[in-house]
PyMOL Python script that loads the backbone (N, CA, C, O; Angstrom):
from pymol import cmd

cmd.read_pdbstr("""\
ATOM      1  N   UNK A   1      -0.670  -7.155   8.728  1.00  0.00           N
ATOM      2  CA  UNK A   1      -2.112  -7.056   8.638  1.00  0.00           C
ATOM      3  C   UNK A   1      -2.532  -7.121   7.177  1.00  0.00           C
ATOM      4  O   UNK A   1      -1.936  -6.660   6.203  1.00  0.00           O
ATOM      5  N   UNK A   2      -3.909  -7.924   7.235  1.00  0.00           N
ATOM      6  CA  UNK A   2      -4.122  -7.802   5.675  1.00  0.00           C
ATOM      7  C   UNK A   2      -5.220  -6.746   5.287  1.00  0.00           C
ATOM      8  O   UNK A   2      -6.239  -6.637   5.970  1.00  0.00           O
ATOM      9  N   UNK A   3      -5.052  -6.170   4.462  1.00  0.00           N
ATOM     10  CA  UNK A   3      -6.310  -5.361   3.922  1.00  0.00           C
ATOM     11  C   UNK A   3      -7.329  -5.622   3.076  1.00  0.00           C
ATOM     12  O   UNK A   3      -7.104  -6.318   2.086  1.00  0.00           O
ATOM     13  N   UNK A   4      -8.287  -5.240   3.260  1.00  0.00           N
ATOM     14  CA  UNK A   4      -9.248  -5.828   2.053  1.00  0.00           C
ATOM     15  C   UNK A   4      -9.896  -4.450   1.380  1.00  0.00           C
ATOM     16  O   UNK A   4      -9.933  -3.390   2.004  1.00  0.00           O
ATOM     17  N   UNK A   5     -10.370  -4.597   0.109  1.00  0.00           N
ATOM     18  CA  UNK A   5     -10.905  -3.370  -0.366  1.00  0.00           C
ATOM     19  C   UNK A   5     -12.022  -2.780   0.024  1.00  0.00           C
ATOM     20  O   UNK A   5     -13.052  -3.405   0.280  1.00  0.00           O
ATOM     21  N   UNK A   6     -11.892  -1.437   0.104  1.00  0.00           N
ATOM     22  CA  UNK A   6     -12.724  -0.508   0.849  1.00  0.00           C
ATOM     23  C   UNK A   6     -12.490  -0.127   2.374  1.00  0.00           C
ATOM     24  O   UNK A   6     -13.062   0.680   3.106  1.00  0.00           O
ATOM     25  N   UNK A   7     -11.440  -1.005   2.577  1.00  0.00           N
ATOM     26  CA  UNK A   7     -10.571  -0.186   3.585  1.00  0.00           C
ATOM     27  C   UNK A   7      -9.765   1.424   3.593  1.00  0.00           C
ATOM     28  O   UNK A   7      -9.039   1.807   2.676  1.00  0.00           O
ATOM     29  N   UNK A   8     -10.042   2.124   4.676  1.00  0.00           N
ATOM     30  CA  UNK A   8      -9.248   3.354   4.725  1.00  0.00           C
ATOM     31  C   UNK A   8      -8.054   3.009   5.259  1.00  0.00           C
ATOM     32  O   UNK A   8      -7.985   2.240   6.218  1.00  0.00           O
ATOM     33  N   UNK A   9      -6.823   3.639   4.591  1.00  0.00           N
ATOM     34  CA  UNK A   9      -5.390   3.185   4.842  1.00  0.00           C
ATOM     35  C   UNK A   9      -4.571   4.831   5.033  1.00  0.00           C
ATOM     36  O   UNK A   9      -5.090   5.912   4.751  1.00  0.00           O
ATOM     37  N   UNK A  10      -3.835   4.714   5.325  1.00  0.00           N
ATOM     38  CA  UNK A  10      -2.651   6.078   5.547  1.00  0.00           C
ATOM     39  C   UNK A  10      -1.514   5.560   5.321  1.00  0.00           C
ATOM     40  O   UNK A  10      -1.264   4.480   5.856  1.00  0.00           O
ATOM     41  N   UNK A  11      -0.613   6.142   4.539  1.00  0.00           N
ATOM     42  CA  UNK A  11       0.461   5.821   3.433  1.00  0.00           C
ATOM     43  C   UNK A  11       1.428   6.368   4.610  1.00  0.00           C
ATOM     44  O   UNK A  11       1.439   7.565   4.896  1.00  0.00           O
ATOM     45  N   UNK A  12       2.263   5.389   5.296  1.00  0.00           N
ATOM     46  CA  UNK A  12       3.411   5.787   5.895  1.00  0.00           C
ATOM     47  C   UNK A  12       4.780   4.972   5.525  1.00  0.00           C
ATOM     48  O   UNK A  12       5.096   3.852   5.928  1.00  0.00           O
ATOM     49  N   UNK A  13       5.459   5.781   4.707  1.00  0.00           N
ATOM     50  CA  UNK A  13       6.808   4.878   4.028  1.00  0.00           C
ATOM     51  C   UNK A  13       7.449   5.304   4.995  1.00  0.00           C
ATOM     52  O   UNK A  13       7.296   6.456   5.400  1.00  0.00           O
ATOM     53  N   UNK A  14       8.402   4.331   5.617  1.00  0.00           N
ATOM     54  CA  UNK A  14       9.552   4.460   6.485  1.00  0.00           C
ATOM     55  C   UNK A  14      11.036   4.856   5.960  1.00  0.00           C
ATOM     56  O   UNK A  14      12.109   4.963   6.554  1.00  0.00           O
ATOM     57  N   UNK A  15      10.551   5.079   4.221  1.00  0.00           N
ATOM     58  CA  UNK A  15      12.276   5.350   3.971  1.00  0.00           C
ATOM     59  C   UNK A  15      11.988   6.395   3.090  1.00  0.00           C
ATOM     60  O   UNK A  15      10.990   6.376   2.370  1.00  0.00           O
ATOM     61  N   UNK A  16      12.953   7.475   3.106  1.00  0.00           N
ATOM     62  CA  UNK A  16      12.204   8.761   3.314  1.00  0.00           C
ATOM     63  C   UNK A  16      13.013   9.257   1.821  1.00  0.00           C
ATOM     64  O   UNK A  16      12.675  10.240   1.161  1.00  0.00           O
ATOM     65  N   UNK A  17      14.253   8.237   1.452  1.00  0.00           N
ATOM     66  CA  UNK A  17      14.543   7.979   0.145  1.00  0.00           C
ATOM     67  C   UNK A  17      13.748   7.454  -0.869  1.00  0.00           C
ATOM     68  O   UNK A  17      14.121   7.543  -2.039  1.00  0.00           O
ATOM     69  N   UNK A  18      12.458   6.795  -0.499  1.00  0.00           N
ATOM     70  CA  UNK A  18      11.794   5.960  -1.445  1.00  0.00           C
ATOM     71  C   UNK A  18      11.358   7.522  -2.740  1.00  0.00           C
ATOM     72  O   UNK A  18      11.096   8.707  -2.538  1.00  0.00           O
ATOM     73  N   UNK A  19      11.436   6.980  -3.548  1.00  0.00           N
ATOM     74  CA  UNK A  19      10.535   8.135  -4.773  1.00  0.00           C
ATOM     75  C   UNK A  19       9.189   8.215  -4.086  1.00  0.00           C
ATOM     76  O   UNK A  19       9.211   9.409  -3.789  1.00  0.00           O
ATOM     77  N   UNK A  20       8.001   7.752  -3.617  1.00  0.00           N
ATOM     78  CA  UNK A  20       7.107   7.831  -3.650  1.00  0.00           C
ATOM     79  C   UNK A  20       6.744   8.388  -1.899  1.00  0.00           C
ATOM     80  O   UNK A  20       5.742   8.065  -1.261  1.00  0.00           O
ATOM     81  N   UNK A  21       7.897   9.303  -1.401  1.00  0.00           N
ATOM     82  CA  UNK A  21       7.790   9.549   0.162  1.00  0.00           C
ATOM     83  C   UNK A  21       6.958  10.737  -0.121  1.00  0.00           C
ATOM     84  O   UNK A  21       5.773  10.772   0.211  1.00  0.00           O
ATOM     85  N   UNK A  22       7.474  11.583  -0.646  1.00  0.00           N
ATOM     86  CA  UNK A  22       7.154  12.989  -1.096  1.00  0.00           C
ATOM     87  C   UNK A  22       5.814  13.270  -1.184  1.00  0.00           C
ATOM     88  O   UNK A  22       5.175  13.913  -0.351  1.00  0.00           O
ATOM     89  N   UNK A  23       5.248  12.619  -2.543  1.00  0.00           N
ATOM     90  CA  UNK A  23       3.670  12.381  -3.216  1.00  0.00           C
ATOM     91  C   UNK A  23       2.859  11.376  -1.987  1.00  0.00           C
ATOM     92  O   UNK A  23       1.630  11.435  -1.952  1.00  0.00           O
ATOM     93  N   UNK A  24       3.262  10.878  -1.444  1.00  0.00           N
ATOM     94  CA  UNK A  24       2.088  10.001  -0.542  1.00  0.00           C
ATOM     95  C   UNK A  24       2.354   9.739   0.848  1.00  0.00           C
ATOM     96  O   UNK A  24       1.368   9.659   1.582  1.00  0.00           O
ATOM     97  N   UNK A  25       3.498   9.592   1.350  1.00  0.00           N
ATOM     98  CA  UNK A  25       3.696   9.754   2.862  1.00  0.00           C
ATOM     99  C   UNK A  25       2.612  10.583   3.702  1.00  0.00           C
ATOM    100  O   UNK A  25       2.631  11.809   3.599  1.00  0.00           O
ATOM    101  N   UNK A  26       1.764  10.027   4.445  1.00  0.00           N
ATOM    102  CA  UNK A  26       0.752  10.686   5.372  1.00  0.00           C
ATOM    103  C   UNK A  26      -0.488  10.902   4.642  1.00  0.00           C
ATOM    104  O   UNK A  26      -1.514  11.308   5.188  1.00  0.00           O
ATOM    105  N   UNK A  27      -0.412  10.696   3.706  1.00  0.00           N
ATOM    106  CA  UNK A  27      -1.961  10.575   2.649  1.00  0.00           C
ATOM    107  C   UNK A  27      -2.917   9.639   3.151  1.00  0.00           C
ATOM    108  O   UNK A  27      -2.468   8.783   3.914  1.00  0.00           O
ATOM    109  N   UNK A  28      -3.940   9.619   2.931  1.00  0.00           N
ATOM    110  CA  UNK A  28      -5.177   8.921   3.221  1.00  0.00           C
ATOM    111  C   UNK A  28      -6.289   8.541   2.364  1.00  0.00           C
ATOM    112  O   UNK A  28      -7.181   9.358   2.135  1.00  0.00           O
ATOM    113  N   UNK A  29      -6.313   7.235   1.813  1.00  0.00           N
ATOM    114  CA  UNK A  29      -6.950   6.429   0.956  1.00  0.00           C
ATOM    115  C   UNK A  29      -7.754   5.440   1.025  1.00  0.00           C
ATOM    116  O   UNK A  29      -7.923   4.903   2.120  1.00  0.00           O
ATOM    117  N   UNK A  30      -8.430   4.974  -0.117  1.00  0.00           N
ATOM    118  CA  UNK A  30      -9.093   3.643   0.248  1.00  0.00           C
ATOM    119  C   UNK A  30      -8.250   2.241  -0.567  1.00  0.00           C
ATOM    120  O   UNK A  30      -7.609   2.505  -1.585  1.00  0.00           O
ATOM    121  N   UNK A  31      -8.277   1.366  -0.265  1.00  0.00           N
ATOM    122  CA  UNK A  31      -7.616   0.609  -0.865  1.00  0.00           C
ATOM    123  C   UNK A  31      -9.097   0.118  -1.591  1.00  0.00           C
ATOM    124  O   UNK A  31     -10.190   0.152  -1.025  1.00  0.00           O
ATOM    125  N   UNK A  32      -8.806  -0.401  -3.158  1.00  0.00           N
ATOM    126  CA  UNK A  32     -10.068   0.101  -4.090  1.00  0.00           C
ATOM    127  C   UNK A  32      -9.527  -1.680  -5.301  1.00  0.00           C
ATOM    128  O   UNK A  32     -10.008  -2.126  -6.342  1.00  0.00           O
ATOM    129  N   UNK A  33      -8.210  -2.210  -4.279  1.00  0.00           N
ATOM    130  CA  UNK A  33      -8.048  -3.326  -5.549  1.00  0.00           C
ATOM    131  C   UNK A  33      -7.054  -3.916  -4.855  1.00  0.00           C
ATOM    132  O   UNK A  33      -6.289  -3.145  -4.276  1.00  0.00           O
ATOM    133  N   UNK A  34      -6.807  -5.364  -4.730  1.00  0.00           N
ATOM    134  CA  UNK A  34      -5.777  -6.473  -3.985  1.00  0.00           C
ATOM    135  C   UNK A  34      -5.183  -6.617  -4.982  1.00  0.00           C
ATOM    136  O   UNK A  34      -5.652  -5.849  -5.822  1.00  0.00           O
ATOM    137  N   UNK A  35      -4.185  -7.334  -5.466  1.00  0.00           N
ATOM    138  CA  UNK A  35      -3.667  -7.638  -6.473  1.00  0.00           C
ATOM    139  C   UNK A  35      -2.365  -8.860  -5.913  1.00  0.00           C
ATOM    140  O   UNK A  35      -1.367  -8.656  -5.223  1.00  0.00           O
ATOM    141  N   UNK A  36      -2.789  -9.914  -6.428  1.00  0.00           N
ATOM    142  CA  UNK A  36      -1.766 -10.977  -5.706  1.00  0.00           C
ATOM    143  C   UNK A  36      -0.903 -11.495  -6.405  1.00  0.00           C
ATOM    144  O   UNK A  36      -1.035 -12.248  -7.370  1.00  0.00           O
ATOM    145  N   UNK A  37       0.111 -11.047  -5.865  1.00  0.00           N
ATOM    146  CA  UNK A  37       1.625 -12.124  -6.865  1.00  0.00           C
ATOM    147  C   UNK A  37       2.904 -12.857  -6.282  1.00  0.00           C
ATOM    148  O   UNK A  37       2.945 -12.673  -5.066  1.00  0.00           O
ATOM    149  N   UNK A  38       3.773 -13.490  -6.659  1.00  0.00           N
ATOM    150  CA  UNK A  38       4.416 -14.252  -6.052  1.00  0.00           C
ATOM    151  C   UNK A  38       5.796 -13.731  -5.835  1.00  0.00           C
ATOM    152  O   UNK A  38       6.774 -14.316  -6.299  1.00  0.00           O
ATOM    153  N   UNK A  39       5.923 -12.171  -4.836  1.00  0.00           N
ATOM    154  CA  UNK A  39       6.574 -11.804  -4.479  1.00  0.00           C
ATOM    155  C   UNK A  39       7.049 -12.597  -2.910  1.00  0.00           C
ATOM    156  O   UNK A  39       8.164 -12.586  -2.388  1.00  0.00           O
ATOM    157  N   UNK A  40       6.153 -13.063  -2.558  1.00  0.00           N
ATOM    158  CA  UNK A  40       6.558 -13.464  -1.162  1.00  0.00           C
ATOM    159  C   UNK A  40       7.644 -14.900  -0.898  1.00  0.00           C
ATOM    160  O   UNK A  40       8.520 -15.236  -0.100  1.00  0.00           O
ATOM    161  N   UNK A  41       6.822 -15.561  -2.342  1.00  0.00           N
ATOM    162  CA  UNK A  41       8.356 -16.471  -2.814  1.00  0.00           C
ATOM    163  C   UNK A  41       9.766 -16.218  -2.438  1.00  0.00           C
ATOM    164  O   UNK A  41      10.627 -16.935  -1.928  1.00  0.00           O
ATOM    165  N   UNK A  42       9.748 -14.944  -2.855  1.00  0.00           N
ATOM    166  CA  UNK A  42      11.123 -14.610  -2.831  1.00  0.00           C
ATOM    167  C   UNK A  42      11.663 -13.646  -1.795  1.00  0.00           C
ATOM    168  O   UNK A  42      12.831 -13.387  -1.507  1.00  0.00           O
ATOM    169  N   UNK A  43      10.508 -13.173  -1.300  1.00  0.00           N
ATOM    170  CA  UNK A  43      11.103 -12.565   0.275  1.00  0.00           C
ATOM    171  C   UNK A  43      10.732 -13.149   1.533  1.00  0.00           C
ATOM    172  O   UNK A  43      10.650 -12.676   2.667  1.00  0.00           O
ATOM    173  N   UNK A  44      10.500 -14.441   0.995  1.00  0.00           N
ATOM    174  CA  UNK A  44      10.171 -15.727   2.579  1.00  0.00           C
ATOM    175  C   UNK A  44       9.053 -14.729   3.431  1.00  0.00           C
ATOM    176  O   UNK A  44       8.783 -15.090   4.576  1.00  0.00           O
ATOM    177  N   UNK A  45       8.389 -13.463   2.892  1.00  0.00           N
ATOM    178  CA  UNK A  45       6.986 -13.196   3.870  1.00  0.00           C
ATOM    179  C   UNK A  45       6.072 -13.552   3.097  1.00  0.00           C
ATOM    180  O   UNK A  45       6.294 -13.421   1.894  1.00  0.00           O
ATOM    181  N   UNK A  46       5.031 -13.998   3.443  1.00  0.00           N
ATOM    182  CA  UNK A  46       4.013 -14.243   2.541  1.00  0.00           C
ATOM    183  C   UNK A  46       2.711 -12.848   2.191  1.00  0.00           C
ATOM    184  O   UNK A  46       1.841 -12.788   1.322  1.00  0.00           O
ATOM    185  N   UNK A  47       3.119 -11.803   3.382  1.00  0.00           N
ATOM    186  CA  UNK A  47       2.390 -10.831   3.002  1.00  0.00           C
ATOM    187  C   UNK A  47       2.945  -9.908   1.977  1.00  0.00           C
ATOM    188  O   UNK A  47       2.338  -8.877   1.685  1.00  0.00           O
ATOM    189  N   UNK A  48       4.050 -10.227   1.430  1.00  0.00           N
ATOM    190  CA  UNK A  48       4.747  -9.737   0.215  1.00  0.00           C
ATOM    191  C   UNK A  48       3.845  -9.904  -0.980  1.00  0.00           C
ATOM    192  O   UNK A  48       3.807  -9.069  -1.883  1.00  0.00           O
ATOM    193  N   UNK A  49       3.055 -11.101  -0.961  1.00  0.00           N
ATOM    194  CA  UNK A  49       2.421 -11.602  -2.344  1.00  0.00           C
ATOM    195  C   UNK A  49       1.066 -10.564  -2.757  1.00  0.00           C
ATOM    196  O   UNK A  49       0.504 -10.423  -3.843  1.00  0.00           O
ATOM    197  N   UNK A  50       0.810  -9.935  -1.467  1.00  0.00           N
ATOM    198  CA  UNK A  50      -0.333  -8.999  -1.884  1.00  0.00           C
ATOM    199  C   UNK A  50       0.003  -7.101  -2.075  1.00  0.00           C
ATOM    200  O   UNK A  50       0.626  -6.622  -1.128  1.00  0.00           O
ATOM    201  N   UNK A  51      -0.232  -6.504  -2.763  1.00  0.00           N
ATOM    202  CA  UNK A  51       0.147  -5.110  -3.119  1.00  0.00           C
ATOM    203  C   UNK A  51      -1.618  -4.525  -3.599  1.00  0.00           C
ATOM    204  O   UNK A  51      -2.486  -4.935  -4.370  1.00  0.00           O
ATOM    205  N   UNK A  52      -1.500  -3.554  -2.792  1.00  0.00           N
ATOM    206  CA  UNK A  52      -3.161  -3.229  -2.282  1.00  0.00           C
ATOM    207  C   UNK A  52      -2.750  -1.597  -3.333  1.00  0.00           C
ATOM    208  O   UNK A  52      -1.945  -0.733  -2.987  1.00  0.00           O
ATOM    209  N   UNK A  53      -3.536  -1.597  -4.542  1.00  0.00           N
ATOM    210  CA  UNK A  53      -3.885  -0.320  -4.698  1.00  0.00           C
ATOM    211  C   UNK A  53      -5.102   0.794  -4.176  1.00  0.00           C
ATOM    212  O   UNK A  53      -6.317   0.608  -4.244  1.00  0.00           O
ATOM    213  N   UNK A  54      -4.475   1.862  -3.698  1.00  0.00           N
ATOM    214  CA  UNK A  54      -5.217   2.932  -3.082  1.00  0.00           C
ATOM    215  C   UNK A  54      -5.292   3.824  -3.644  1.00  0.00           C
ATOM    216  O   UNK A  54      -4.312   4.339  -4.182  1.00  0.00           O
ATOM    217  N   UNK A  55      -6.698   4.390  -3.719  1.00  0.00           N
ATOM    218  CA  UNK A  55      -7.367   5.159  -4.404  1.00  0.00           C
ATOM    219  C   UNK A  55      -7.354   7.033  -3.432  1.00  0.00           C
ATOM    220  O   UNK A  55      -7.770   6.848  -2.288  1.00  0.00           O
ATOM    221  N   UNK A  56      -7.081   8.202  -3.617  1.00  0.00           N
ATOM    222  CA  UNK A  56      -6.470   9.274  -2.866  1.00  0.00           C
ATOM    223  C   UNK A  56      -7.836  10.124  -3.396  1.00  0.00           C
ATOM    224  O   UNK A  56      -8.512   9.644  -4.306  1.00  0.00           O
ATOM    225  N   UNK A  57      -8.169  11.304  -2.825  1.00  0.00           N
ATOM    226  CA  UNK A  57      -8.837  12.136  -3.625  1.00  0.00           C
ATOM    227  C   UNK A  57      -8.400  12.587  -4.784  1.00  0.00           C
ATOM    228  O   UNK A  57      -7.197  12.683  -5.030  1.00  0.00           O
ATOM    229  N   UNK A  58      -9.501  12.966  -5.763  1.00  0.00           N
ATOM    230  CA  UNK A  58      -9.048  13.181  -6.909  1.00  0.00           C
ATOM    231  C   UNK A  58      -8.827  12.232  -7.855  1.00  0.00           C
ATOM    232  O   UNK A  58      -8.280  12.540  -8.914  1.00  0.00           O
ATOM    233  N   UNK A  59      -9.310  10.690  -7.533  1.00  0.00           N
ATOM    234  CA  UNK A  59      -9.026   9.527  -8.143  1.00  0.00           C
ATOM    235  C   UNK A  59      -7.754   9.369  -8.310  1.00  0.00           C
ATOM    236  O   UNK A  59      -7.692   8.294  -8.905  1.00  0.00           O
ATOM    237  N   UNK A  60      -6.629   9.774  -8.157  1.00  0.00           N
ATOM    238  CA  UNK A  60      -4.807   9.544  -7.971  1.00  0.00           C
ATOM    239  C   UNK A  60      -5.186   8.135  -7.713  1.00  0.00           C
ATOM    240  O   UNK A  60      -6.242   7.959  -7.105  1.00  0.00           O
ATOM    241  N   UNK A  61      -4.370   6.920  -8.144  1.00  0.00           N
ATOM    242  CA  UNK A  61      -4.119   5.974  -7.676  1.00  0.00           C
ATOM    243  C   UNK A  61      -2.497   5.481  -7.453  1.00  0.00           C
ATOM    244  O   UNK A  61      -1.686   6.267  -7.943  1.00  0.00           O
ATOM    245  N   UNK A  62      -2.111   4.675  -6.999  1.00  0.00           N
ATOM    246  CA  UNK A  62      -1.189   4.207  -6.387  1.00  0.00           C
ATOM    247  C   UNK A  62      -1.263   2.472  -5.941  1.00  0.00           C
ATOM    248  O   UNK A  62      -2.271   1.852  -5.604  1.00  0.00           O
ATOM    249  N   UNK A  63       0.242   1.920  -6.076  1.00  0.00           N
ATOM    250  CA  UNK A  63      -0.026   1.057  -5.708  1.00  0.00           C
ATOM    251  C   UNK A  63       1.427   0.593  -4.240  1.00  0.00           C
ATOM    252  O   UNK A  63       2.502   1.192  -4.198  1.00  0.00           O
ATOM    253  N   UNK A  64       1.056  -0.483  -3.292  1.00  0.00           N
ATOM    254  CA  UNK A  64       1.944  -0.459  -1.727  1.00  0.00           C
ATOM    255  C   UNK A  64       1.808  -1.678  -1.329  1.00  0.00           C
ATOM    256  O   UNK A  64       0.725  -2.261  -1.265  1.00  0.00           O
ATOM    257  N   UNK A  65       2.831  -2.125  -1.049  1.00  0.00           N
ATOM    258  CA  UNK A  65       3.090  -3.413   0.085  1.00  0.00           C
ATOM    259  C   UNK A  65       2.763  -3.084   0.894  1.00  0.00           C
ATOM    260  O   UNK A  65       2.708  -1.856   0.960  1.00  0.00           O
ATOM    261  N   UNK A  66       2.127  -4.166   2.566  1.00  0.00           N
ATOM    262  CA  UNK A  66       1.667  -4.064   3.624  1.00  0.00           C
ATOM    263  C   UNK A  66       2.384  -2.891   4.489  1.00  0.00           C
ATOM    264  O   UNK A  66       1.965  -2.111   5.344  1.00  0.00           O
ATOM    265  N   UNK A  67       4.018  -3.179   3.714  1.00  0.00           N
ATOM    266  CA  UNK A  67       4.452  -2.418   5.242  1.00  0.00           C
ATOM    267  C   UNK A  67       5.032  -0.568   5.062  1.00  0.00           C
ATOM    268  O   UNK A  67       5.668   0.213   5.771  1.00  0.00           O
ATOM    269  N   UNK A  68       4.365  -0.514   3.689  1.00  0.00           N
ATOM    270  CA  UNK A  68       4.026   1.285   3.938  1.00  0.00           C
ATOM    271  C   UNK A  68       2.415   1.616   4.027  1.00  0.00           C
ATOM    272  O   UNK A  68       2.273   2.818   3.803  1.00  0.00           O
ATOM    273  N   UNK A  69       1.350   1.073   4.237  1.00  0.00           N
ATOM    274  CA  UNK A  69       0.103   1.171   4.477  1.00  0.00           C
ATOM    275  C   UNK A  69      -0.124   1.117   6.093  1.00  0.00           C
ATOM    276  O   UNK A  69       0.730   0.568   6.789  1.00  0.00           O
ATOM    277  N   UNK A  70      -1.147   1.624   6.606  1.00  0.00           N
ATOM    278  CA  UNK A  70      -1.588   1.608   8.162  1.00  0.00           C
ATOM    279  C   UNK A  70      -2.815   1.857   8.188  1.00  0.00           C
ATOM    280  O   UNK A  70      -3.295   2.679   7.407  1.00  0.00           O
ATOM    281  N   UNK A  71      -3.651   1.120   9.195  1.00  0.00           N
ATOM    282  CA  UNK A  71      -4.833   1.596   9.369  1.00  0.00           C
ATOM    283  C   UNK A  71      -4.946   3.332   9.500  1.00  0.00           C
ATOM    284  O   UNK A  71      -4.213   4.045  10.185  1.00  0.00           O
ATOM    285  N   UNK A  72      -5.986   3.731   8.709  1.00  0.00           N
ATOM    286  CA  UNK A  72      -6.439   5.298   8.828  1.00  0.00           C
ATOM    287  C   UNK A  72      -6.953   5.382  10.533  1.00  0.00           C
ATOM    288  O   UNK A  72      -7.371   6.441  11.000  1.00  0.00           O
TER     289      UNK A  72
END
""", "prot")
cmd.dss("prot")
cmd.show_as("cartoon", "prot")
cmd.util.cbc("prot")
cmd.orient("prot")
């Protein structure tokens, strides 16, 4: 799924090793900025190329590939 900004998202990382499970797993944000690059080149998905930063209360930002984000 693609997101666009000003979407509400919920941060669900599936790997519970990632550094960033702890601080944002189950959090709830807006995605506040797309940012497109040519990651998908190289992982044959093309939704690789987009990394959606989300904005948390408190202005915290962060940035996530499609497949730790979920609709809120």
């Amino acid at each position: 799924m693609a997101y666009k900004t000003g979407d509400k998202v919920k941060i669900d990382i599936p790997d519970q090793t990632d550094p960033d499970y702890d601080s944002f797993h189950g959090s709830i944000g807006e995605v506040v900025e797309v940012i497109h690059d040519d990651a998908g080149q190289y992982t044959g998905d093309w939704r690789d190329s987009s990394l959606y930063r989300v904005e948390f209360e408190g202005e915290q930002k962060a940035d996530f590939r499609w497949r730790d984000i979920r609709p809120a």
